[in-house]
Gaussian input, Z-matrix of N, CA and C with variables (Angstrom, degrees):
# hf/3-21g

backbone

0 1
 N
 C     1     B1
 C     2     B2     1     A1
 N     3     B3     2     A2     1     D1
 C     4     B4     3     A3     2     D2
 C     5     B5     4     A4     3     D3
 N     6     B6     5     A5     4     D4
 C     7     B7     6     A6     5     D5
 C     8     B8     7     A7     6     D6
 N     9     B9     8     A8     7     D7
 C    10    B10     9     A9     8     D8
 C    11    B11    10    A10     9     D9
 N    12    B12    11    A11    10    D10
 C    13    B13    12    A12    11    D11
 C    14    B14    13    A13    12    D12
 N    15    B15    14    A14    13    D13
 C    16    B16    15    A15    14    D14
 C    17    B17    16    A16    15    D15
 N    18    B18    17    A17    16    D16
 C    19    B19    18    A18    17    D17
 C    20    B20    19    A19    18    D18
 N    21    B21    20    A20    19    D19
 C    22    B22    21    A21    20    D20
 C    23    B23    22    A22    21    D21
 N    24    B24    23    A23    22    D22
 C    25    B25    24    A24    23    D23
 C    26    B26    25    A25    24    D24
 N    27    B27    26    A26    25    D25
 C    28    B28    27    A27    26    D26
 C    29    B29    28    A28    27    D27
 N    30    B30    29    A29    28    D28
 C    31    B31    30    A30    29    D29
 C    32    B32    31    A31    30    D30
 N    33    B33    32    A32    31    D31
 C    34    B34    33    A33    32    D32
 C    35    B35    34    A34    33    D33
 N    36    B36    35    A35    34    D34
 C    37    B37    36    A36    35    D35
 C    38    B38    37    A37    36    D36
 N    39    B39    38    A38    37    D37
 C    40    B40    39    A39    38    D38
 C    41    B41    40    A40    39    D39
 N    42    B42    41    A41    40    D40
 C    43    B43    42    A42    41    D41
 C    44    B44    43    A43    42    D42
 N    45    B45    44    A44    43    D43
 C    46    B46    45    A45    44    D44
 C    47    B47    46    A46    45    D45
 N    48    B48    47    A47    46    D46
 C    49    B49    48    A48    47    D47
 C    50    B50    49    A49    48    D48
 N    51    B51    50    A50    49    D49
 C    52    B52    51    A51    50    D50
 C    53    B53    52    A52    51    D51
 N    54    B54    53    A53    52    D52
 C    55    B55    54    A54    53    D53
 C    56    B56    55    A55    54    D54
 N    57    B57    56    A56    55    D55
 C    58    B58    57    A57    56    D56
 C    59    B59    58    A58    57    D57
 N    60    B60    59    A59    58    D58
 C    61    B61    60    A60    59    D59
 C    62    B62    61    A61    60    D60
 N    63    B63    62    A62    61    D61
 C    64    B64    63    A63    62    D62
 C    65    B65    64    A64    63    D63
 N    66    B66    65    A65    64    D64
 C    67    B67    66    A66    65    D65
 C    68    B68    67    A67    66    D66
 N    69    B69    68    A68    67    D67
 C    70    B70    69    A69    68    D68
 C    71    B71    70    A70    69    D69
 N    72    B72    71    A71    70    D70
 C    73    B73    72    A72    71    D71
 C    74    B74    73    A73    72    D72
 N    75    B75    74    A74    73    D73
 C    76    B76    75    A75    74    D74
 C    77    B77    76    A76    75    D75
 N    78    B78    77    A77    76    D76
 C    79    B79    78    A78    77    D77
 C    80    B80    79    A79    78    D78
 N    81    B81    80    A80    79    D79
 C    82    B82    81    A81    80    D80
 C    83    B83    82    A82    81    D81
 N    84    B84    83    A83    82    D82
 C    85    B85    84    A84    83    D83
 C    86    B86    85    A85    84    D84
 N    87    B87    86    A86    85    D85
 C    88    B88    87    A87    86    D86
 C    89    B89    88    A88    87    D87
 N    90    B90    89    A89    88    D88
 C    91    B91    90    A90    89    D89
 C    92    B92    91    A91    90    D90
 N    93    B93    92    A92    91    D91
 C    94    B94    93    A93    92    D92
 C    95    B95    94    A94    93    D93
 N    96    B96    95    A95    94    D94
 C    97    B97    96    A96    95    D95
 C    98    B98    97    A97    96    D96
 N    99    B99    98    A98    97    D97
 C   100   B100    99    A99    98    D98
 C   101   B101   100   A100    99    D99
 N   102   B102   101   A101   100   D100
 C   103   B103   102   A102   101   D101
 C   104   B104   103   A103   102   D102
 N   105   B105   104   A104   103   D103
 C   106   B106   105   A105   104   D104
 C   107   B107   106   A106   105   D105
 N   108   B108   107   A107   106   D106
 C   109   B109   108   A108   107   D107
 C   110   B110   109   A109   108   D108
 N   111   B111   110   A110   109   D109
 C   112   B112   111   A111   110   D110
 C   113   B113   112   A112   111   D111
 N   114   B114   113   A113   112   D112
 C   115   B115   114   A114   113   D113
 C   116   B116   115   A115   114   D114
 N   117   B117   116   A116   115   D115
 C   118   B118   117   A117   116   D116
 C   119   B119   118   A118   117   D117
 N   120   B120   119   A119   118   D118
 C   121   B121   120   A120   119   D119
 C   122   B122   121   A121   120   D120
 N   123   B123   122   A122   121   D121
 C   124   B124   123   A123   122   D122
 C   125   B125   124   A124   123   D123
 N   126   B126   125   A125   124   D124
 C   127   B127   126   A126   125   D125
 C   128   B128   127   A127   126   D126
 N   129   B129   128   A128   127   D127
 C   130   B130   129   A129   128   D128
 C   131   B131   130   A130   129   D129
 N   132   B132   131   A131   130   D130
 C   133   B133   132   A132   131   D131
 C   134   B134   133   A133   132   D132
 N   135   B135   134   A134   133   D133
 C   136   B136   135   A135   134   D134
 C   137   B137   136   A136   135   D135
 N   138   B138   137   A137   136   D136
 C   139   B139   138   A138   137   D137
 C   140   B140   139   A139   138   D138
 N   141   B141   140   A140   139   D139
 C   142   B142   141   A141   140   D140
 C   143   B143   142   A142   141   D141
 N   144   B144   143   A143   142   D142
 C   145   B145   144   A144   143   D143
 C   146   B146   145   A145   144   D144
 N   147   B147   146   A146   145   D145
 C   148   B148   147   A147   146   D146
 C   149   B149   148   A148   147   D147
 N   150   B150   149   A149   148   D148
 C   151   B151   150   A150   149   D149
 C   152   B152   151   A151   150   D150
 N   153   B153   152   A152   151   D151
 C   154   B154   153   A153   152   D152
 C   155   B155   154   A154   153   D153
 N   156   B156   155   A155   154   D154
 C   157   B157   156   A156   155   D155
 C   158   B158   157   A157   156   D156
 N   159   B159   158   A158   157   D157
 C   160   B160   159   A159   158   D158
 C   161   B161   160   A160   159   D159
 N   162   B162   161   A161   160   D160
 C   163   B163   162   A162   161   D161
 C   164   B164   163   A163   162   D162
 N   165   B165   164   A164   163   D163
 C   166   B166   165   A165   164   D164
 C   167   B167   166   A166   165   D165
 N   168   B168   167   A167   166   D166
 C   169   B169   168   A168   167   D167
 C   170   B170   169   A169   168   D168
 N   171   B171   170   A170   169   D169
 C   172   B172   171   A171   170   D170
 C   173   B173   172   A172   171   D171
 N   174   B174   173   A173   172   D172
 C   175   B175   174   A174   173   D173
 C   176   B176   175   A175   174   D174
 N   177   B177   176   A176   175   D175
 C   178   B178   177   A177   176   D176
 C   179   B179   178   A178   177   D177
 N   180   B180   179   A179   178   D178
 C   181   B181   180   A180   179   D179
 C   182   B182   181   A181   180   D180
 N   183   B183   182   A182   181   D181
 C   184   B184   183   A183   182   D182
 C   185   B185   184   A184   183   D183
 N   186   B186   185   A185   184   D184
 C   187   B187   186   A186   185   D185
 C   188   B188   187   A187   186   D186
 N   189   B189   188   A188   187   D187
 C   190   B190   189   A189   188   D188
 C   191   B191   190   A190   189   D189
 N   192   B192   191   A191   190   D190
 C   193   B193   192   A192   191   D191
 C   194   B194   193   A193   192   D192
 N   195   B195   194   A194   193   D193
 C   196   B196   195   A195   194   D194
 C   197   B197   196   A196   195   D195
 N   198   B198   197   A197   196   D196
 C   199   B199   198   A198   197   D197
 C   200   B200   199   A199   198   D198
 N   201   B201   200   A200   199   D199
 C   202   B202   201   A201   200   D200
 C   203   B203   202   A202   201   D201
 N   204   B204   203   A203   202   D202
 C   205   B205   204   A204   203   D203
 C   206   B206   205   A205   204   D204
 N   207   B207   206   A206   205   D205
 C   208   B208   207   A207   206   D206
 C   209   B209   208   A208   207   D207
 N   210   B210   209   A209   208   D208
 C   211   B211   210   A210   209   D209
 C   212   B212   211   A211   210   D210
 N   213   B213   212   A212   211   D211
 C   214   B214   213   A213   212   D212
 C   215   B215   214   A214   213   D213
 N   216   B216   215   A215   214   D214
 C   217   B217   216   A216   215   D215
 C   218   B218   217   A217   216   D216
 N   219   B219   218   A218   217   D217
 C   220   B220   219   A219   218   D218
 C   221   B221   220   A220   219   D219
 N   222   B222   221   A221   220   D220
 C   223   B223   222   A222   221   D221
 C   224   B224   223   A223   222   D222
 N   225   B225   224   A224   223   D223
 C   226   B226   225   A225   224   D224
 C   227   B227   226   A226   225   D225
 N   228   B228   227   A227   226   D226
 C   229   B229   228   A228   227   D227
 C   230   B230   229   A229   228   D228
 N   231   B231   230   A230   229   D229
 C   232   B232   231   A231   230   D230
 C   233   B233   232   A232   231   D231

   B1=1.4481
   B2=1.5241
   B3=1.1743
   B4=1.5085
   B5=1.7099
   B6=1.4032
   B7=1.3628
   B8=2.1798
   B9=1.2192
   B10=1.2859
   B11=1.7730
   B12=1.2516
   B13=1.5842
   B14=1.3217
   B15=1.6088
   B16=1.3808
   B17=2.0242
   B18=1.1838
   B19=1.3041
   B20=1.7277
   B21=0.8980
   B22=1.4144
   B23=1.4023
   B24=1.3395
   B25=1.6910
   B26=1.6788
   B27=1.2375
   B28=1.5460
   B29=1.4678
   B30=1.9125
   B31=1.4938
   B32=1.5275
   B33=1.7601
   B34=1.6654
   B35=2.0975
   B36=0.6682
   B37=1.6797
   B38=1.1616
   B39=1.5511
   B40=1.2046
   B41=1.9707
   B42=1.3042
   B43=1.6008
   B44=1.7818
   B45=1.1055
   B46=1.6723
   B47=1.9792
   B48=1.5981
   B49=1.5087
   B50=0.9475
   B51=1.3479
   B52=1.6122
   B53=1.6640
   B54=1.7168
   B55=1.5883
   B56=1.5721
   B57=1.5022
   B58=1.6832
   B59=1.4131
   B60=1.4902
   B61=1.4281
   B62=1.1807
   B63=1.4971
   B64=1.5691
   B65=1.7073
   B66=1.6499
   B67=1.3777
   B68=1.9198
   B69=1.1691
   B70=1.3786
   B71=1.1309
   B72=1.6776
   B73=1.5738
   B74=1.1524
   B75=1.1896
   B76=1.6114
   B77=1.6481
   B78=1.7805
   B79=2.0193
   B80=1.5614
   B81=1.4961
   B82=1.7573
   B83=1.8930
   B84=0.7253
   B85=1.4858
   B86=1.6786
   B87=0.8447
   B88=1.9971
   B89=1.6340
   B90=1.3069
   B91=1.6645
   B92=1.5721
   B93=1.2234
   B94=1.3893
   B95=1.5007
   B96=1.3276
   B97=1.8131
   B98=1.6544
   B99=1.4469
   B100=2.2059
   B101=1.3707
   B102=1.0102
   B103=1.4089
   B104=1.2134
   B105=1.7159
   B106=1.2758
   B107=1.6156
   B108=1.3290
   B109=1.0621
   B110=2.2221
   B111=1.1974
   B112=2.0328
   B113=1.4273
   B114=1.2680
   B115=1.5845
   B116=2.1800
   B117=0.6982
   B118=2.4775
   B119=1.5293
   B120=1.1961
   B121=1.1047
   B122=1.9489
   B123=1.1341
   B124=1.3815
   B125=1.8551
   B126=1.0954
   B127=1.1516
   B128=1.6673
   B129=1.2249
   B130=1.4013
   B131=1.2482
   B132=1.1049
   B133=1.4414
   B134=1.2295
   B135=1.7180
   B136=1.3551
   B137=2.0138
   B138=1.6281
   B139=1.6716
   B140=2.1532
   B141=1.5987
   B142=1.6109
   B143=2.2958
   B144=1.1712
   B145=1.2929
   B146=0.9335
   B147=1.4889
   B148=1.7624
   B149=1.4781
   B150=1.0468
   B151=1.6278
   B152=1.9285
   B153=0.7453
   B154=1.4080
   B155=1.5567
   B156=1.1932
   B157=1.5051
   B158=1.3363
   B159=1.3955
   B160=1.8906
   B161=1.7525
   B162=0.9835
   B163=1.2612
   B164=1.5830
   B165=1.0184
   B166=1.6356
   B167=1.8318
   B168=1.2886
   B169=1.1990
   B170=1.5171
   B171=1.4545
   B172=1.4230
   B173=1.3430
   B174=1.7369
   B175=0.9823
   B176=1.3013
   B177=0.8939
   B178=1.8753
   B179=1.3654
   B180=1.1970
   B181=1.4838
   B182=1.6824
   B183=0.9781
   B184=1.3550
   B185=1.4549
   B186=1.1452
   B187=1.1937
   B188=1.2546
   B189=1.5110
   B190=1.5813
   B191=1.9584
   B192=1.0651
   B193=1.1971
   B194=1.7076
   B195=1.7285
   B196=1.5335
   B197=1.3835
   B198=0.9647
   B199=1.3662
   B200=1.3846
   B201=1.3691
   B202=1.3318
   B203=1.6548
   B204=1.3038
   B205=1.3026
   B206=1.9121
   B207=1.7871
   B208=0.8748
   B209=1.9232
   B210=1.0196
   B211=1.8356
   B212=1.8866
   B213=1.5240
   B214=1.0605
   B215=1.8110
   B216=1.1396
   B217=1.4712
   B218=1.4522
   B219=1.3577
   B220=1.8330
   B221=1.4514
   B222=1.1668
   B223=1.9884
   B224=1.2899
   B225=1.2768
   B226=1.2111
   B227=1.6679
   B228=0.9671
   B229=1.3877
   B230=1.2410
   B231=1.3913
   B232=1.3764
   B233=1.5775
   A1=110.69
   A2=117.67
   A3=127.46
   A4=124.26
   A5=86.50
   A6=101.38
   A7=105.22
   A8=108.56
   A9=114.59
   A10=122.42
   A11=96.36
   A12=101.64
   A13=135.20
   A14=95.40
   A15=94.68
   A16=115.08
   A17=125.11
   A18=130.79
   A19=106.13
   A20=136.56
   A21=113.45
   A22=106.07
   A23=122.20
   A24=144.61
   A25=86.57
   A26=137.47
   A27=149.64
   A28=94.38
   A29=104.55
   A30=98.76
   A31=144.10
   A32=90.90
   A33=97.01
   A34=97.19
   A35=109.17
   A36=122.23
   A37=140.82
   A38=107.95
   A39=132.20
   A40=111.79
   A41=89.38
   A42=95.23
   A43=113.12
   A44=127.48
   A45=127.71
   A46=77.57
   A47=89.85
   A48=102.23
   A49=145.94
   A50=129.64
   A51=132.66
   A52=95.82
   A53=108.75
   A54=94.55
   A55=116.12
   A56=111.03
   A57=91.04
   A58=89.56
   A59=118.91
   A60=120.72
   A61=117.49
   A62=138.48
   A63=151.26
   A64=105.13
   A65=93.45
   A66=89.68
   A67=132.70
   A68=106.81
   A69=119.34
   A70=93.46
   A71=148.23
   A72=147.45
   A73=96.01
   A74=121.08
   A75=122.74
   A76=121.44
   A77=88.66
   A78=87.01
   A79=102.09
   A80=117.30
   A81=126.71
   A82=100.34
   A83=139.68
   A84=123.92
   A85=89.79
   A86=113.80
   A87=123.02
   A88=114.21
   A89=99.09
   A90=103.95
   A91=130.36
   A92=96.75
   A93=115.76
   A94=118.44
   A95=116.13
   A96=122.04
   A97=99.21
   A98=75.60
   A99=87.20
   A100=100.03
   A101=116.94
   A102=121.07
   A103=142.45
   A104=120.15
   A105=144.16
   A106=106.55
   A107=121.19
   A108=136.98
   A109=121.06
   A110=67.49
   A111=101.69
   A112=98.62
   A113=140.16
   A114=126.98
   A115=89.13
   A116=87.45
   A117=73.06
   A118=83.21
   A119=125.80
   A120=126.52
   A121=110.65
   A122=107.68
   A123=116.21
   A124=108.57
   A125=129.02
   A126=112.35
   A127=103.03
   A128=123.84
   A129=128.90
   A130=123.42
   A131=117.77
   A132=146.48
   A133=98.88
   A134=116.90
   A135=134.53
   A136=102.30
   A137=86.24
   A138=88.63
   A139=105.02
   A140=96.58
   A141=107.10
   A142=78.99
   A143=141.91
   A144=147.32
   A145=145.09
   A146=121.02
   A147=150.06
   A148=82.55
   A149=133.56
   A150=141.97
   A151=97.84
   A152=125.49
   A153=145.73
   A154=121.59
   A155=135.71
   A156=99.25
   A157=104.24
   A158=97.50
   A159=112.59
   A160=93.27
   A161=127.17
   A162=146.03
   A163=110.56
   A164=124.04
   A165=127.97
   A166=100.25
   A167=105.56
   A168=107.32
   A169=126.80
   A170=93.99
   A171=106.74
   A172=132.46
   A173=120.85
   A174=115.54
   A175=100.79
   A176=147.89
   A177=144.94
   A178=91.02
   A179=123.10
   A180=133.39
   A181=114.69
   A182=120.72
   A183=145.90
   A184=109.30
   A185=145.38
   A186=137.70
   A187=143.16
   A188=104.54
   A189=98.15
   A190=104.66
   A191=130.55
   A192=140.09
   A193=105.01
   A194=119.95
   A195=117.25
   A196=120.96
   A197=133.93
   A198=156.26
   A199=100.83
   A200=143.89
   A201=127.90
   A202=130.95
   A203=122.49
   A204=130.65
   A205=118.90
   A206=113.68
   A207=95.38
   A208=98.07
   A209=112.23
   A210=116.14
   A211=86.01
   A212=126.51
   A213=136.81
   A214=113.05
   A215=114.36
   A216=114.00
   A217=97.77
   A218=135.80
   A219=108.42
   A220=91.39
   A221=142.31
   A222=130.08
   A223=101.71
   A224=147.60
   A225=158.14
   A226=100.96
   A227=138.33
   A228=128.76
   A229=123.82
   A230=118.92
   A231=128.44
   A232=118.70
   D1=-49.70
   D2=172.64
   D3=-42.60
   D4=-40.01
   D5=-166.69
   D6=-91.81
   D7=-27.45
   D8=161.32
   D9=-58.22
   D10=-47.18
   D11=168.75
   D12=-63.05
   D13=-45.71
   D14=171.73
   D15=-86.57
   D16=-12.61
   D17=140.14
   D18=-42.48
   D19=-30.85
   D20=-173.14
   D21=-113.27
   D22=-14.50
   D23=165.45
   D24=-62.29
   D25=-114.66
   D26=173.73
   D27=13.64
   D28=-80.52
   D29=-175.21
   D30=-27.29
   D31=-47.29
   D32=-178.52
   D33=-95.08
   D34=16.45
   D35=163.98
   D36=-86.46
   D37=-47.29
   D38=-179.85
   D39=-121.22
   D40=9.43
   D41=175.64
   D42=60.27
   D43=32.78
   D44=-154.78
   D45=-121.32
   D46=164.43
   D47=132.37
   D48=-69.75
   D49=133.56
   D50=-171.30
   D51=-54.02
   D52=-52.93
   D53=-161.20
   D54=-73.19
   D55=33.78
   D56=-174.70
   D57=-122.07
   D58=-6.18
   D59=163.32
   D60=-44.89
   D61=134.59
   D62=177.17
   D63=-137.93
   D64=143.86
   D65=158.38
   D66=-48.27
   D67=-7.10
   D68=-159.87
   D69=-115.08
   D70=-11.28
   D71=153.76
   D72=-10.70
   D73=121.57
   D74=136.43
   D75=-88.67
   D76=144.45
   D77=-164.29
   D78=-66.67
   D79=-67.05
   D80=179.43
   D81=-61.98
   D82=-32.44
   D83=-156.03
   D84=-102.55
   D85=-90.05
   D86=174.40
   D87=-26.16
   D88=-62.60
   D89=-178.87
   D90=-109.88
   D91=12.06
   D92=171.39
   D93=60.34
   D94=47.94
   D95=-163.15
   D96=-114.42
   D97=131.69
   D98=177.17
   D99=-100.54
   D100=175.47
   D101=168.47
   D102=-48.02
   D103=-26.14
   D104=149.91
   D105=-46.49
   D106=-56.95
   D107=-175.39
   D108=-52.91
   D109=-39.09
   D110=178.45
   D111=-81.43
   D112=-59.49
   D113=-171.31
   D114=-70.31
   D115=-32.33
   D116=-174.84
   D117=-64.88
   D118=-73.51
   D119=-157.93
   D120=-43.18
   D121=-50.75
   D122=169.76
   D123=-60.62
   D124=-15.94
   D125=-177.31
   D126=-122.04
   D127=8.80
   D128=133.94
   D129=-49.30
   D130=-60.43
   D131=-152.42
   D132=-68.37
   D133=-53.86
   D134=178.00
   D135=-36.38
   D136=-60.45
   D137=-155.69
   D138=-73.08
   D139=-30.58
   D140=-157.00
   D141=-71.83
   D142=-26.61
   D143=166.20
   D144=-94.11
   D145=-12.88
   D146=-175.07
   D147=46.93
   D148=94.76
   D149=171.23
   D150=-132.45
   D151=166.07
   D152=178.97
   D153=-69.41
   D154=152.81
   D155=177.02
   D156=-72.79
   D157=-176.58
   D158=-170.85
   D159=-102.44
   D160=148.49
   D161=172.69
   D162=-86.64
   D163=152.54
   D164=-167.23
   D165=-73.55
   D166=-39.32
   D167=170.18
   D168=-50.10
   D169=-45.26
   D170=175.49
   D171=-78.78
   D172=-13.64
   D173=164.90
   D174=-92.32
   D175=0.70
   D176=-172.69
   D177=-75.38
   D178=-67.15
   D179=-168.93
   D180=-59.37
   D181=11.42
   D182=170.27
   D183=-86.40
   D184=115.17
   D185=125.03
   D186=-110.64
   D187=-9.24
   D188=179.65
   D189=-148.88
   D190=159.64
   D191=-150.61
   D192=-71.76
   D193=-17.80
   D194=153.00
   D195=-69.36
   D196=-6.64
   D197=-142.92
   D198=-128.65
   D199=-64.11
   D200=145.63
   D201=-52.89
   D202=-25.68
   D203=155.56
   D204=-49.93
   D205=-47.52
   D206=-172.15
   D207=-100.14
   D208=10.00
   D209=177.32
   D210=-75.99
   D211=-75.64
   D212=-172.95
   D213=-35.71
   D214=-45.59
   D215=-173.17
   D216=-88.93
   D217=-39.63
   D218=168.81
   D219=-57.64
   D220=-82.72
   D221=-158.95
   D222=-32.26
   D223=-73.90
   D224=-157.64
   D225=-63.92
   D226=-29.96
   D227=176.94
   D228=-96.38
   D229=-10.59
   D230=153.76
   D231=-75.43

């Protein structure tokens, strides 16, 4: 479920198709996102999840769309 949403979050984000989204997306290499791009995206995420903000640390350690899937479900299960 997590990963459907934010597949369709990305899409209208990064202007792509939802279906070419993969767990294996990369944010800078795949979808072409700088860092500007990564704090919106992090404060999407915030509101599209009621999650906390993300810490700089924490989006660094991000690179690819499994990687926010499994960051999102430890927040969400606490």
């Amino acid at each position: 479920m997590i990963f459907e949403q934010l597949k369709t979050m990305l899409a209208d984000q990064f202007g792509v198709d939802a279906g070419t989204i993969t767990m294996d997306t990369t944010f800078e290499e795949d979808l072409g996102a700088d860092s500007l791009d990564l704090v919106d995206l992090s404060m999407a995420l915030e509101e599209l999840f009621g999650v906390e903000e993300m810490t700089e640390e924490e989006i660094s350690g991000i690179t690819c769309v499994g990687d926010l899937v499994h960051f999102l479900q430890g927040r969400l299960d606490n």
